[in-house]
C-alpha positions as CSV (number, residue, x, y, z in Angstrom):
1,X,-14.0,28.7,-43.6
2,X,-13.3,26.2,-46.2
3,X,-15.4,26.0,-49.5
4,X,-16.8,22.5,-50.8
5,X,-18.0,21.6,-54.7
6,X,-21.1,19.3,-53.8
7,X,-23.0,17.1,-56.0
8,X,-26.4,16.5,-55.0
9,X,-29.9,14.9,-56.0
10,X,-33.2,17.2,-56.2
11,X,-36.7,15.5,-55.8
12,X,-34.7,12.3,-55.6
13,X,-34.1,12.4,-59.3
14,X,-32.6,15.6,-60.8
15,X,-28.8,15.8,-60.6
16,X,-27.3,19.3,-59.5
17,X,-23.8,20.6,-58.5
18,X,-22.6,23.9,-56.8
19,X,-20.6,25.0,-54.4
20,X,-20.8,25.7,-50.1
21,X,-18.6,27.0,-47.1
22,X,-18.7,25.5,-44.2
23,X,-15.9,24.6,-41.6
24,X,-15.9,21.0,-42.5
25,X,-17.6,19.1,-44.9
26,X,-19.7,17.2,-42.2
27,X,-21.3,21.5,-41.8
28,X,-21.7,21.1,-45.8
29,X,-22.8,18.3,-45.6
30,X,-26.2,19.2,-43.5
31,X,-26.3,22.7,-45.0
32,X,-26.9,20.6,-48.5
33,X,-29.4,18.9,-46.7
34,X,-31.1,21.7,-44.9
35,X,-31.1,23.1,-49.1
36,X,-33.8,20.3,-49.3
37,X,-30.8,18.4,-51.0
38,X,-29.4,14.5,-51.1
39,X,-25.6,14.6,-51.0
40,X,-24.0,12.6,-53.1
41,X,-20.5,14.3,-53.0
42,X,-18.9,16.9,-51.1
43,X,-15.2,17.4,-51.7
44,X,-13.0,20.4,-50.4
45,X,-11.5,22.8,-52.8
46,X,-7.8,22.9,-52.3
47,X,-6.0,25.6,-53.0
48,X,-2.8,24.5,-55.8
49,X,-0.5,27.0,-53.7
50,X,-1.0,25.0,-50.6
51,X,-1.4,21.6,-52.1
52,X,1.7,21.7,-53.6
53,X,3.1,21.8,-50.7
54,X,1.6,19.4,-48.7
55,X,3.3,16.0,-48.8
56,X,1.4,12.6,-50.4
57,X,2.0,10.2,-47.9
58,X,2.4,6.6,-49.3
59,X,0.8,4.2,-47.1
60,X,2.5,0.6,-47.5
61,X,1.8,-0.9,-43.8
62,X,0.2,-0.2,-40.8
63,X,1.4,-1.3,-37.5
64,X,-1.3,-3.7,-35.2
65,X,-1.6,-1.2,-32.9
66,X,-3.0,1.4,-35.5
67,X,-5.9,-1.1,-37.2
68,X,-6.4,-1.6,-33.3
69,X,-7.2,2.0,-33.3
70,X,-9.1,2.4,-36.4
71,X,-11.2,-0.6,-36.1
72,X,-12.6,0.3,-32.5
73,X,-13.3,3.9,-34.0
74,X,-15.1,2.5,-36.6
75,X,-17.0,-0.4,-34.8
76,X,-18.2,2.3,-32.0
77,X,-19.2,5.1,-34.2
78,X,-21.2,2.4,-36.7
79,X,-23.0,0.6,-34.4
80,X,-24.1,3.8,-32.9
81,X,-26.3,4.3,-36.4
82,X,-23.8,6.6,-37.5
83,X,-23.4,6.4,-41.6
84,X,-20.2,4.5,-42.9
85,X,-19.4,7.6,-44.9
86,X,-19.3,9.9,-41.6
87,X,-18.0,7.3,-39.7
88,X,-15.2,7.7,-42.1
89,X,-15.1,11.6,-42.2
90,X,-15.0,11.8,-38.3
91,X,-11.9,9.6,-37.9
92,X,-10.1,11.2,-40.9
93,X,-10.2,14.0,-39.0
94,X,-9.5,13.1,-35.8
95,X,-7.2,10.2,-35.7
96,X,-3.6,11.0,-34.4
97,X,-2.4,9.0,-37.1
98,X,-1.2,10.1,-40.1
99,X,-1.6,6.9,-42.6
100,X,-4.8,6.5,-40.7
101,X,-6.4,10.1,-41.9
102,X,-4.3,9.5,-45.7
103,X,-6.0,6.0,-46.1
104,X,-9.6,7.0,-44.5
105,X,-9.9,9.9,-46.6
106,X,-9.2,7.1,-49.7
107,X,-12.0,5.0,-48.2
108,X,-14.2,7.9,-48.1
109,X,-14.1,9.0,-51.5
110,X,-14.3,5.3,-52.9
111,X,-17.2,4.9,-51.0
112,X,-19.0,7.8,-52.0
113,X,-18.5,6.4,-55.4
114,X,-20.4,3.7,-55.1
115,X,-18.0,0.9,-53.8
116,X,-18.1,-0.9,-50.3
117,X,-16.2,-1.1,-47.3
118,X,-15.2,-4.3,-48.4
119,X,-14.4,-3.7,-51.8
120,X,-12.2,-0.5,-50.3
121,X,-9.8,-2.4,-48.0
122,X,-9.4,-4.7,-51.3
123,X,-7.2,-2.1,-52.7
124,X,-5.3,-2.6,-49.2
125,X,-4.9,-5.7,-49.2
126,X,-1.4,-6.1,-48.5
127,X,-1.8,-3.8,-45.3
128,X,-5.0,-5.1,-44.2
129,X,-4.9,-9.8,-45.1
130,X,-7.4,-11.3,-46.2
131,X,-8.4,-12.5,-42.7
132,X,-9.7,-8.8,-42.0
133,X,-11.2,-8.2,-45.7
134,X,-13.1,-11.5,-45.7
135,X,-14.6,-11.1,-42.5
136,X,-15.6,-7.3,-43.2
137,X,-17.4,-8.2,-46.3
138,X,-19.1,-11.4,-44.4
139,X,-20.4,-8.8,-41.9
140,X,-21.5,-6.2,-44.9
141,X,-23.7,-9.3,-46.7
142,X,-25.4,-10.2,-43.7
143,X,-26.1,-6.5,-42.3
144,X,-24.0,-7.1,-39.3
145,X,-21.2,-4.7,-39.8
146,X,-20.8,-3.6,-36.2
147,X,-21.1,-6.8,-34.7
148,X,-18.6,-8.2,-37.3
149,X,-15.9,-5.0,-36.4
150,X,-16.4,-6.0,-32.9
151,X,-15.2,-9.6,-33.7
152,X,-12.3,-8.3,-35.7
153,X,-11.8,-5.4,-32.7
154,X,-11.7,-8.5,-30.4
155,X,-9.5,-10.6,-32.7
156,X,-6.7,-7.7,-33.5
157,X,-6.6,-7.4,-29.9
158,X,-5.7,-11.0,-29.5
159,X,-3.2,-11.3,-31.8
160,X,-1.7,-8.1,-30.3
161,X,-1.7,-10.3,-26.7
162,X,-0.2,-13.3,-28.3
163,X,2.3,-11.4,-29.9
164,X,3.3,-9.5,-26.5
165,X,3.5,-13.0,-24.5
166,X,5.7,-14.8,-27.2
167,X,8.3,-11.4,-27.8
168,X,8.2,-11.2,-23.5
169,X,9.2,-14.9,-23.1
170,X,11.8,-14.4,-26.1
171,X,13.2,-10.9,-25.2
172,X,15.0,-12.1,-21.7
173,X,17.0,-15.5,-23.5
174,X,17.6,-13.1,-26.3
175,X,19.3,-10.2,-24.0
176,X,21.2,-12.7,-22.0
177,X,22.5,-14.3,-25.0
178,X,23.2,-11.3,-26.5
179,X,25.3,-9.8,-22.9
180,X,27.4,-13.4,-23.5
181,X,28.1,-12.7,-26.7
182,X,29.4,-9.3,-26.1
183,X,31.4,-10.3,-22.5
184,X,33.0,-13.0,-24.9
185,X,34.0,-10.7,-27.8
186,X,35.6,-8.1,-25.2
187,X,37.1,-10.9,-23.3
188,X,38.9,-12.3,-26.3
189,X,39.8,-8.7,-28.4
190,X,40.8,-6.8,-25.5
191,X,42.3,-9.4,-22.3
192,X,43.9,-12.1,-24.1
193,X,45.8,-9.9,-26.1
194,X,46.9,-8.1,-23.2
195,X,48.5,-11.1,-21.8
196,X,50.1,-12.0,-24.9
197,X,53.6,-10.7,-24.0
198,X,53.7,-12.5,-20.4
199,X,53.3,-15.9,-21.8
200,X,55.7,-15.5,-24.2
201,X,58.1,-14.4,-21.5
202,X,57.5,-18.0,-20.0
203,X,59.1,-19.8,-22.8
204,X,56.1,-22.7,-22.9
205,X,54.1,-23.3,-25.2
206,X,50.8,-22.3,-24.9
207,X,48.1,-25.0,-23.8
208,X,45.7,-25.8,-26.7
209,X,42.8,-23.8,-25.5
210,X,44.9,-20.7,-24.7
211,X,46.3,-20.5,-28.0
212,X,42.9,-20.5,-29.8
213,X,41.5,-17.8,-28.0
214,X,44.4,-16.2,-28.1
215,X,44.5,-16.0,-31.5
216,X,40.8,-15.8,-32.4
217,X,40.8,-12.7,-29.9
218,X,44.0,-11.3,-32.2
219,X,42.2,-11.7,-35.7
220,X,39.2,-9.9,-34.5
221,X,41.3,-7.0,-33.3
222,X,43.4,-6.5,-36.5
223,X,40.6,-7.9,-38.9
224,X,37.3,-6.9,-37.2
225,X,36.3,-5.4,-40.5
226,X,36.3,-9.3,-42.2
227,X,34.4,-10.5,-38.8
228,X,31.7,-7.8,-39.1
229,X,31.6,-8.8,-43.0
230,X,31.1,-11.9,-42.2
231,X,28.3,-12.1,-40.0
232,X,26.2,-9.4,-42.3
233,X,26.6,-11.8,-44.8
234,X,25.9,-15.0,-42.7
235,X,22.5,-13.2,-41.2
236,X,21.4,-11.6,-44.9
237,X,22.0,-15.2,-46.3
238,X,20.0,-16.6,-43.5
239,X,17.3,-14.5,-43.5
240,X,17.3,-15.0,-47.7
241,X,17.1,-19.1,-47.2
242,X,14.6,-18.7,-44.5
243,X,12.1,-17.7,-47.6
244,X,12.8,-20.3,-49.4
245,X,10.0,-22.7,-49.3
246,X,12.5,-25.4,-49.3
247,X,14.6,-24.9,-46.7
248,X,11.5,-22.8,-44.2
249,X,10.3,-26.3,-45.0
250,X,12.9,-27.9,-43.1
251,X,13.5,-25.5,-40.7
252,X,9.8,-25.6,-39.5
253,X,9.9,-29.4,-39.3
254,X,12.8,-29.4,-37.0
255,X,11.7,-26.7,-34.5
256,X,8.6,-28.5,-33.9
257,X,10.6,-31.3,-32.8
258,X,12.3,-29.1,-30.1
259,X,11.0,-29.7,-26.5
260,X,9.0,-26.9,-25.1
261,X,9.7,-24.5,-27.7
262,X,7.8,-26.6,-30.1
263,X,4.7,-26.6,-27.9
264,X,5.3,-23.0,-27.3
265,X,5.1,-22.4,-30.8
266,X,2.2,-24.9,-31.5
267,X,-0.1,-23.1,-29.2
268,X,0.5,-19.8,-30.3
269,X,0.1,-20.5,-33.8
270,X,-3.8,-22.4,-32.8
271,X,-4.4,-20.0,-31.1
272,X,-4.4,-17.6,-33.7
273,X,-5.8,-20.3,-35.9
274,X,-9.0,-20.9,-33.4
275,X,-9.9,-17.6,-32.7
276,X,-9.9,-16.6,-36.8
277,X,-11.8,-20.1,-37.1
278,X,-14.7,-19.3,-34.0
279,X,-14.8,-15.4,-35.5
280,X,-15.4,-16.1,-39.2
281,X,-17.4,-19.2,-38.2
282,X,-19.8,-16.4,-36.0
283,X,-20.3,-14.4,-38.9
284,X,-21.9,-16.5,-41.2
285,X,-18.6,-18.1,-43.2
286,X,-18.8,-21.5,-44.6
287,X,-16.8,-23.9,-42.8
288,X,-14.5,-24.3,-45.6
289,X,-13.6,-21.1,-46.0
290,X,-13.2,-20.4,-42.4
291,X,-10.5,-23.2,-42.6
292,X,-9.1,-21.1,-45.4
293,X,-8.9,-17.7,-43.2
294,X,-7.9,-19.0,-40.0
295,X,-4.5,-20.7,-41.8
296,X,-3.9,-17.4,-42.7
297,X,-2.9,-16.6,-39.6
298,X,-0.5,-19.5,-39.5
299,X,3.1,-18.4,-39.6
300,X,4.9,-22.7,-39.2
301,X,5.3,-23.9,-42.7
302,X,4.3,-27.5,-41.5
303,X,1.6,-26.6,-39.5
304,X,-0.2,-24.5,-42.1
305,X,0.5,-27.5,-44.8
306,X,-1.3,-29.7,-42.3
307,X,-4.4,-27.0,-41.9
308,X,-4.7,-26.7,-46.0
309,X,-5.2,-30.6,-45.8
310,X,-7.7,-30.6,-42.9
311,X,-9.8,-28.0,-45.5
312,X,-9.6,-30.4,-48.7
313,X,-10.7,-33.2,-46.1
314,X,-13.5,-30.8,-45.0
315,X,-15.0,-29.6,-48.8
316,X,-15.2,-33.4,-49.5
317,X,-17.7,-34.0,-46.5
318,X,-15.4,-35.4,-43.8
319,X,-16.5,-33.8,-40.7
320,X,-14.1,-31.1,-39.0
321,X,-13.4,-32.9,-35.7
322,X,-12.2,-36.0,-38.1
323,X,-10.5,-33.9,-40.5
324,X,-8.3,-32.1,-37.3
325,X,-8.0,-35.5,-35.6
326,X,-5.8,-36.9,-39.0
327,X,-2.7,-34.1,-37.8
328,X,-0.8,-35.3,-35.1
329,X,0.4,-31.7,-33.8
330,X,-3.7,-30.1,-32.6
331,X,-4.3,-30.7,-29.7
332,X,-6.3,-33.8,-28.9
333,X,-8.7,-31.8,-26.1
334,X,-9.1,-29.5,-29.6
335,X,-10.6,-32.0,-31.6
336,X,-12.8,-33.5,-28.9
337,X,-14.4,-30.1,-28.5
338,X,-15.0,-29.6,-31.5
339,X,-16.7,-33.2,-32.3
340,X,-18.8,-32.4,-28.8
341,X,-19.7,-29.2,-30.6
342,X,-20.7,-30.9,-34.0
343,X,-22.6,-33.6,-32.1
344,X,-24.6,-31.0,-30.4
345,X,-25.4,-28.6,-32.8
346,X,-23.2,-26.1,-30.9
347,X,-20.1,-25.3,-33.2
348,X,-20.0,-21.9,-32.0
349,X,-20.1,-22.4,-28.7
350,X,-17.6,-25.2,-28.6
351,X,-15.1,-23.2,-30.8
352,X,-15.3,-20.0,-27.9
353,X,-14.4,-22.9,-25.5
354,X,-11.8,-24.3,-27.5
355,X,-10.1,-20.6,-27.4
356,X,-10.2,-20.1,-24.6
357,X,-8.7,-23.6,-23.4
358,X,-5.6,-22.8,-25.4
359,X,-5.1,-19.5,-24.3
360,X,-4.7,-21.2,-21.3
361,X,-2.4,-23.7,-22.0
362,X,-0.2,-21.1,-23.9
363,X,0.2,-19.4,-21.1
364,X,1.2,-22.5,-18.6
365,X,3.8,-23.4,-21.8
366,X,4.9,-20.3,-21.3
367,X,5.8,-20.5,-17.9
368,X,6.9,-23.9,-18.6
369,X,9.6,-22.0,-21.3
370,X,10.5,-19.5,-18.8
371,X,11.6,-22.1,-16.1
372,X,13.4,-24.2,-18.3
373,X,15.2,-21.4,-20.8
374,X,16.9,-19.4,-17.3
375,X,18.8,-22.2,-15.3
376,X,19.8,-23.5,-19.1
377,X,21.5,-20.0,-20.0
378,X,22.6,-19.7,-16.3
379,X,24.4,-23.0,-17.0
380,X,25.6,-21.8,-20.2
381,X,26.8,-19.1,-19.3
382,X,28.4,-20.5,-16.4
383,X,30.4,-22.9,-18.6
384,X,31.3,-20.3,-20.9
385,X,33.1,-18.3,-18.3
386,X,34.4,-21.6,-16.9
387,X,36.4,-22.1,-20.2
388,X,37.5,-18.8,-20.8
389,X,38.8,-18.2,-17.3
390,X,40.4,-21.7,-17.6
391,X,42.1,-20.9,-21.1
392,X,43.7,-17.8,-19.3
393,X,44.4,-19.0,-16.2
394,X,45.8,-22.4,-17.3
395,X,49.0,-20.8,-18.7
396,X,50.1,-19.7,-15.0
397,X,49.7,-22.7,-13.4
398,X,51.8,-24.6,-15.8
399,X,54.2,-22.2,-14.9
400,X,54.4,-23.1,-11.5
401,X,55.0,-26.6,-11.7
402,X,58.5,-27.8,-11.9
């Protein structure tokens, strides 16, 4: 049995505070009521010995999978009728996550203070976007909490998908590249060297290609500390420039010009873009800032220059279906959607459509990816093997001629 301090309103007017046991403050909760009371807080009284040695957790991200989780709590308990502030209270303690029940139990108590749900996730900001905060507080202003947490449920779940087809067509090019690299590296540190003393017994000199790997393979073995330096530094330096606006500039630009990756990439970043556009669009957003959320969710540096235009274009009148038409990477079945939409007074409906079509065609690209990225490596690899075999090979049958 825990014991709660409660503040309260009597006769709807008179404040009064005092103290209850109960076995969790959803039981004080209704005791205070059944006391002919109006909670306005209930907190639990912790004990300093215990509390000392429970751990404050910091909570600096969660993962998609856990707002997954917390947003269809929420979204099925509210739109049951079920008070934010118990809404709250039930998954703090019940959630198997531990940021989860840290950062509900937050939410709770700011809400109880007077603030909203949106005005909560503003001091999480940085865990939750702005995508997720604007719509929330677009479903709060026009009473339509639920339904809005069912478009965001719906959208998280979306971007989880996306997410798992782009890694899944990356993750087998990435593993086969990766097997190369390592058949290479044992290849030149452990059976060149090994052959070393024979072809010096021949008395020849080593063809060109036999003598670079031979020696590359030698330097990695004695100096494999330098070689692991240097490609810590080379990936950290990378990784630095890549977030340079500059040079993510350039980057960007040149990767959409790359057949089949580029369209790869294209669709999964409108498709993101669409869906933020048709769910913030449902919810009562102006267009404008719809624009604004949905190239949020835009992770190409030229693409989401392009979107920031198509808004300015938008906020001075030009219609969206125009505004989209002036950047040459949407797709041109996109725009003519869209304008059907506009033309018919169904925006909404043509925006669902227009999600759905390019869910579609990211999925045939793909495929498309997938058929062209395995007989490339197979080819690749094939060559690579070609030349190393060749560079030890080539030695013996020099030998042989007279």
């Amino acid at each position: 049995m825990s014991v709660y301090n409660y503040k309260a309103l009597k006769d709807k007017t008179k404040s009064v505070s005092g103290r209850i046991e109960a076995e969790t403050a959803l039981e004080a909760r209704k005791k205070i009521k059944e006391m002919g009371l109006v909670p306005t807080l209930v907190e639990e009284v912790i004990d300093k010995t215990k509390q000392s040695k429970t751990k404050v957790v910091k909570i600096s991200t969660l993962s998609l999978r856990e707002k997954i989780d917390f947003t269809s709590t929420l979204e099925i308990l509210t739109s049951t009728g079920i008070p934010i502030i118990e809404a709250l209270m039930f998954i703090e303690q019940n959630s198997d996550s531990t940021k989860i029940r840290t950062i509900t139990s937050d939410f709770r108590k700011r809400i109880i203070g007077g603030a909203t749900l949106g005005e909560t996730l503003e001091k999480y900001r940085d865990i939750f976007g702005r995508v997720y905060i604007g719509l929330v507080k677009a479903g709060e202003d026009s009473g339509e909490l639920d339904k809005t947490l069912l478009r965001m449920l719906e959208l998280l779940k979306k971007q989880d998908d996306i997410k798992s087809k782009v890694i899944g067509a990356l993750i087998y090019p990435a593993v086969v590249i990766l097997l190369a690299i390592v058949a290479v590296i044992v290849m030149l540190v452990f059976v060149f060297p090994a052959f070393k003393e024979m072809f010096d017994g021949m008395g020849k000199p080593l063809p060109p290609i036999t003598k670079a790997c031979m020696d590359a393979g030698l330097f990695m073995k004695n100096y494999w500390f330098v070689v692991i330096g240097v490609v810590a530094i080379t990936i950290l330096t990378g990784a630095w420039a890549y977030k340079q606006p500059k040079v993510r500039k350039v980057v960007d630009n040149f990767v959409l010009k790359i057949p089949i990756l580029s369209e790869m990439l294209k669709f999964s970043n409108f498709s993101n873009f669409i869906a933020v556009l048709q769910v913030s669009y449902e919810a009562g957003i102006p267009i404008v800032d719809c624009l604004s959320l949905a190239n949020l969710t835009m992770d190409n540096f030229t693409l989401k220059n392009a979107i920031r235009s198509v808004a300015s274009k938008v906020q001075q009148g030009t219609h969206l279906s125009v505004a989209l038409k002036s950047v040459q990477e949407v797709p041109t079945m996109m725009t003519f959607m869209i304008a059907t939409g506009e033309q018919s007074g169904r925006l909404g409906d043509s925006l669902f459509h227009c999600v759905n079509y390019i869910d579609k065609k990211l999925d045939s690209v793909i495929d498309a990816f997938m058929k062209m990225i395995e007989p490339t490596l197979m080819i690749g690899i094939g060559v690579l093997v070609g030349t190393l075999g060749l560079a030890l090979y080539l030695p013996l049958f020099q030998s042989y001629q007279i």
